[in-house]
C-alpha positions in Angstrom: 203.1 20.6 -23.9 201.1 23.4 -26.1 198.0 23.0 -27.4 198.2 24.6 -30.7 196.6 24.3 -34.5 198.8 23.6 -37.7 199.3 27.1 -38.8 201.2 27.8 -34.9 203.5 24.9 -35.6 207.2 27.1 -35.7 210.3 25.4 -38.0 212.1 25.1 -34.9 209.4 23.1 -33.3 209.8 20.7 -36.6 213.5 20.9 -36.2 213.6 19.4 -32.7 211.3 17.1 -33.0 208.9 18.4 -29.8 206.1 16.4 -30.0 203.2 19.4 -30.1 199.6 18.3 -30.0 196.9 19.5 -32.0 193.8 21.4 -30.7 190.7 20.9 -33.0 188.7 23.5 -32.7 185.1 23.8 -34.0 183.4 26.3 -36.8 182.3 28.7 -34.2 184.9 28.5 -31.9 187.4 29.3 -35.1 185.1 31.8 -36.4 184.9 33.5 -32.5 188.9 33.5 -33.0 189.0 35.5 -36.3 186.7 37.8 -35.6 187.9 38.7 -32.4 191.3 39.9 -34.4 189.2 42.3 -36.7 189.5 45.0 -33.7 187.7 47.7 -35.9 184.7 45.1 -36.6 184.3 44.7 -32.9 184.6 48.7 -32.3 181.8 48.6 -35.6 179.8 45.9 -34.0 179.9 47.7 -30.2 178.8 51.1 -31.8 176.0 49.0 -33.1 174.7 47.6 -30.3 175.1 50.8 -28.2 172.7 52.5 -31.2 169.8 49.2 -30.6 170.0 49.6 -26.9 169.5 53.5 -27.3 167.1 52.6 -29.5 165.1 50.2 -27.6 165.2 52.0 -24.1 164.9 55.6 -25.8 161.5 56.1 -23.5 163.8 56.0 -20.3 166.9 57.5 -21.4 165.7 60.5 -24.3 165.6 64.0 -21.9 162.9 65.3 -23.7 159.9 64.5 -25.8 160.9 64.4 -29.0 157.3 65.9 -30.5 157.2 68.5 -27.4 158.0 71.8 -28.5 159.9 74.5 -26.7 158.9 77.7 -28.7 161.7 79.6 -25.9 164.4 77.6 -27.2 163.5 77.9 -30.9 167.3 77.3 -33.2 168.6 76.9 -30.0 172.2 75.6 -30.6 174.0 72.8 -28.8 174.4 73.2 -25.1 174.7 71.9 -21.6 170.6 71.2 -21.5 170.5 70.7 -25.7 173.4 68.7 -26.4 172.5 68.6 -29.9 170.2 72.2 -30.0 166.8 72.2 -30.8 165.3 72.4 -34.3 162.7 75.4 -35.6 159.6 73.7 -33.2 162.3 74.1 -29.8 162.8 70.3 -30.0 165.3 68.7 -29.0 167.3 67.2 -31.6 169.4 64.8 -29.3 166.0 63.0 -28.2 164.7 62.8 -31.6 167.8 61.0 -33.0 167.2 58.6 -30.2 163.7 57.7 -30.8 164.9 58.2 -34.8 166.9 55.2 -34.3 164.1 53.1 -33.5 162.9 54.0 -37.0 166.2 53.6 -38.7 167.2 49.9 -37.2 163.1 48.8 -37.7 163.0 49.8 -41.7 166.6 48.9 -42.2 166.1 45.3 -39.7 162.9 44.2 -41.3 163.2 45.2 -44.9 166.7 43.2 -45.4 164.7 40.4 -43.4 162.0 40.5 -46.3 164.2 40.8 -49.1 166.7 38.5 -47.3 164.1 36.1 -47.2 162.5 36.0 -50.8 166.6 37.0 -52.2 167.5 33.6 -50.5 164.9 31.3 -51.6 165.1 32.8 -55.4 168.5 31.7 -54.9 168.4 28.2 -53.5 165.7 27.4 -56.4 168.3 28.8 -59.3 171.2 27.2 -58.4 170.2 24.2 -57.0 168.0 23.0 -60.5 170.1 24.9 -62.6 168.7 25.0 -66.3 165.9 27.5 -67.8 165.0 28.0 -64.0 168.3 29.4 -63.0 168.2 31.4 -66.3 164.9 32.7 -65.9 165.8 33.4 -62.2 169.0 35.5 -63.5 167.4 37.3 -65.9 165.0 38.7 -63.7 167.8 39.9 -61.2 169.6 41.6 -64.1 166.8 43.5 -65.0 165.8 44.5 -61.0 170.1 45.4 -61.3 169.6 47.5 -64.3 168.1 50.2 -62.1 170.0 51.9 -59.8 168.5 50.9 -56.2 167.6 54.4 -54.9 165.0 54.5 -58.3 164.0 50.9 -57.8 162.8 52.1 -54.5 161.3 55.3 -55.6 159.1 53.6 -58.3 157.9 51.1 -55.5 157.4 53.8 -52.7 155.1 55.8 -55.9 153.2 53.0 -56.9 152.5 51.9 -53.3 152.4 55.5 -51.5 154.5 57.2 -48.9 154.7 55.7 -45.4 157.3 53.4 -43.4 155.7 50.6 -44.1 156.1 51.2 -48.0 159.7 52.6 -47.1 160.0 48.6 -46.2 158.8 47.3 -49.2 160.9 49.5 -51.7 163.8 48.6 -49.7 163.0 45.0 -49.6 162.9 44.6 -53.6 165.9 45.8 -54.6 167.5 43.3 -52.1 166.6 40.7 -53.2 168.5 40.3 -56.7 171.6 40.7 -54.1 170.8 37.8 -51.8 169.6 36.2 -55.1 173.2 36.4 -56.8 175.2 35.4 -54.0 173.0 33.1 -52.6 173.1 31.4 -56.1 176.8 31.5 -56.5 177.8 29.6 -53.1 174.6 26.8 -54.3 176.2 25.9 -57.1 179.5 25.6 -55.1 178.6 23.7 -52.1 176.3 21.0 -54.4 179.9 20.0 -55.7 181.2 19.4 -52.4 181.4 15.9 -51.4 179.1 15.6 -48.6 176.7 17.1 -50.7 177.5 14.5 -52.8 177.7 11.5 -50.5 174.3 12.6 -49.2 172.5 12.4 -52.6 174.3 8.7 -52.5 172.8 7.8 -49.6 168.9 9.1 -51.1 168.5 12.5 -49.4 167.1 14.8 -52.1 164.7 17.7 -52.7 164.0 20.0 -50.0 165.7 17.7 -47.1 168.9 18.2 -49.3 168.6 21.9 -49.9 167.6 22.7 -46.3 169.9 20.6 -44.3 172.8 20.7 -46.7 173.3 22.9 -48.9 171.8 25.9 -47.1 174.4 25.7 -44.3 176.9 26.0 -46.5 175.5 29.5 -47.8 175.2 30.9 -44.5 178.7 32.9 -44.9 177.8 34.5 -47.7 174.1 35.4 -46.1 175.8 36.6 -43.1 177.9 38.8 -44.5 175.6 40.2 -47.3 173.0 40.9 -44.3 175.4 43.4 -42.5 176.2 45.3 -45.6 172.8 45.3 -46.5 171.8 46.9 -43.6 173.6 50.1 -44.3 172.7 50.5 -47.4 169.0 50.2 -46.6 168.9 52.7 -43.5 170.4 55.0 -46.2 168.1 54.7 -48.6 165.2 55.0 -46.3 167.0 58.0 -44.5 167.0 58.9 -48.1 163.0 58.4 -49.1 162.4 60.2 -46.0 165.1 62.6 -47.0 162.7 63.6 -50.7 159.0 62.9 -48.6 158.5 59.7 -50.0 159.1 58.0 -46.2 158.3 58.5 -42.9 156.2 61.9 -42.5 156.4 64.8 -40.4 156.4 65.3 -37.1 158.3 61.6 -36.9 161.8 61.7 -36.1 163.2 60.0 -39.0 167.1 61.1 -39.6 166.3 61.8 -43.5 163.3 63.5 -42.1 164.9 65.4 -39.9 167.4 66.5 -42.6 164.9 67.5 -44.6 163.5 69.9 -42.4 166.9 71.0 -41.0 167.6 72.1 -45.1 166.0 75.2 -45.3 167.9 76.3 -41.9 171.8 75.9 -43.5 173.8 78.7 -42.4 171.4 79.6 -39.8 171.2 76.5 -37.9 173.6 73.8 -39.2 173.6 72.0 -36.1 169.5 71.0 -37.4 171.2 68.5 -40.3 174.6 68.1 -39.0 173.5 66.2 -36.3 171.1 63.4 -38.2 173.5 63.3 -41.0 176.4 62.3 -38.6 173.9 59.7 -36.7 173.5 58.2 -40.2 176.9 58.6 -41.4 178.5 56.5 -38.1 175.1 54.2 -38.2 176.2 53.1 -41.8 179.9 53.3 -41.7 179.6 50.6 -38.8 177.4 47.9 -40.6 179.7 48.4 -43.3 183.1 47.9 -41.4 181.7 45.0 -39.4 180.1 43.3 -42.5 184.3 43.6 -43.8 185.4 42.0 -40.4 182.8 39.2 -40.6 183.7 38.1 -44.4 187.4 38.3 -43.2 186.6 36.2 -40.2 184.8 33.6 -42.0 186.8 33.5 -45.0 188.4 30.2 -44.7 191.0 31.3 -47.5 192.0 34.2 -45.8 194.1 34.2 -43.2 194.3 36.9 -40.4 
C-alpha cells in the first residue's frame, strides 16, 4: 500500500477499487512540501543566507580592511588581488560590500521588525473592533499611502537627521500602513471562521482571543509581507544613503558607495557597478522568495 493525500488519488486507483490510505500531514510539514517545489524560492532563499553569513563572519573572510587605503592601487580595476578593484581611497571594493552587508541586512532586518511590529498591532486593533476604530485606523494608512514611500522616508530622515539609525526609523513608518492593511484584511477574515467562533462560545475574548486565535491565522499574510518588505527597505536605505540622508562616509554602505563611485562613471565603472549589482541580487532574492512563500502557503493554490 501507498501512503498518499487526496489530491495523489489517480481515476484508475478509483476505478479498481485499491484500497489507498491517507497520510495526514500537518501545516508545516505541508507547508515544507510546497515550498520545497518553488526551486527559484529556494535558490532566492540560499543566496540570502550565503549574503547573512558573509555578512556576519565578514571580519574573517573580507581580504582587506575595508577603511584601509591603498593610495598604489588608486581606480584600480578588478583583478586577481581586487576582485572587485578598488575605489578612489585604493580600497577594496569587494571587502567593503562585505562588511556593507552587515549594514544592509541590519537597517533593512530591524526596520521591517519595527514597522512590522507597530503595522501588525494597528492592524489586529482595526479589524478585530471594527467600527470608528477600524475607520480611524484606515484613514490614517491612506494618508501615510498618499505619499510615495521614498518621500515618506525623506521627510522622516529630515526631521530626525541623517544617520542609520534614522535610516531605520524612516523605513519603519512607511511600513507600517502595509502590515496595517493586510494584517487588517486576514482579521476580519479569520474572526468569521468557526473556531474563532466556537472559542467566543466557549468565553475566550479580548486579548486571549486575538493572541491565541486570531493572530495565528494572520501569520501567512505576515510572513510573506515581511520578505517583500525586506527588499524594498534595503532599497530605500541604499537609496537615503544613495542622496546623503543615510549612513555617512567612510562607512561602506552600498548606496554610499554608489554615491561616491558617481563622479567616477566612465573612468571607473567598476566603483558603482559593483554595489549596485550587490543590491540589485540582494533585493531580487527577497522578492522571489517572498513569491515562493505566498505560493507555498497559499492554501488555494495548488503547485
Amino acid at each position: 500500500m501507498i501512503d498518499a493525500r487526496i489530491d495523489d488519488i489517480t481515476e484508475a486507483d478509483l476505478d479498481s477499487g485499491t484500497s489507498v490510505p491517507l497520510e495526514i500531514r500537518s501545516p508545516l510539514a505541508e507547508f515544507w512540501r510546497r515550498l520545497l517545489r518553488q526551486r527559484v524560492a529556494l535558490v532566492a532563499g540560499l543566496l540570502i543566507l550565503v549574503v547573512i553569513v558573509a555578512a556576519v563572519a565578514a571580519p574573517w573572510i573580507a581580504p582587506f580592511d575595508p577603511a584601509e587605503p591603498d593610495y598604489e592601487n588608486v581606480l584600480a580595476g578588478p583583478s586577481a588581488l581586487h576582485w572587485a578593484g578598488t575605489d578612489a581611497y585604493g580600497r577594496d571594493i569587494f571587502s567593503r560590500i562585505i562588511w556593507g552587508a552587515r549594514i544592509s541586512i541590519s537597517v533593512g532586518f530591524l526596520s521591517v521588525a519595527l514597522g512590522g511590529v507597530l503595522g501588525v498591532t494597528l492592524g489586529l486593533v482595526s479589524g478585530y473592533f471594527g467600527g470608528w476604530v477600524d475607520n480611524l485606523v484606515m484613514r490614517l494608512c491612506d494618508v501615510m499611502l498618499a505619499f510615495p514611500g521614498i518621500l515618506l522616508a525623506i521627510a522622516v530622515v529630515a526631521l530626525l537627521g541623517p544617520g542609520v539609525a534614522n535610516v531605520i526609523y524612516a523605513v519603519a513608518v512607511f511600513s507600517i500602513p502595509i502590515y496595517a492593511r493586510v494584517v487588517r484584511g486576514s482579521t476580519l477574515a479569520v474572526k468569521q471562521t468557526l473556531y474563532v467562533q466556537a472559542a467566543r462560545s466557549i468565553g475566550v475574548k479580548g486579548l486571549k482571543l486575538v493572541l491565541r486565535h486570531i493572530l495565528p491565522g494572520t501569520l501567512p499574510g505576515i510572513i510573506v509581507t515581511t520578505s517583500l518588505r525586506m527588499g524594498t527597505a534595503i532599497l530605500v536605505a541604499a537609496g537615503l544613503s544613495f542622496l546623503g540622508l543615510g549612513a555617512q562616509p567612510p562607512s561602506p554602505e552600498w548606496g554610499a558607495m554608489l554615491a561616491d563611485g558617481r563622479s567616477y562613471l566612465g573612468v571607473a565603472d567598476h566603483l558603482t557597478f559593483f554595489p549596485g549589482l550587490a543590491i540589485f541580487l540582494i533585493v531580487l532574492a527577497f522578492n522571489l522568495l517572498g513569491d515562493g512563500l505566498r505560493d507555498a502557503l497559499d492554501q488555494k493554490l495548488r503547485p
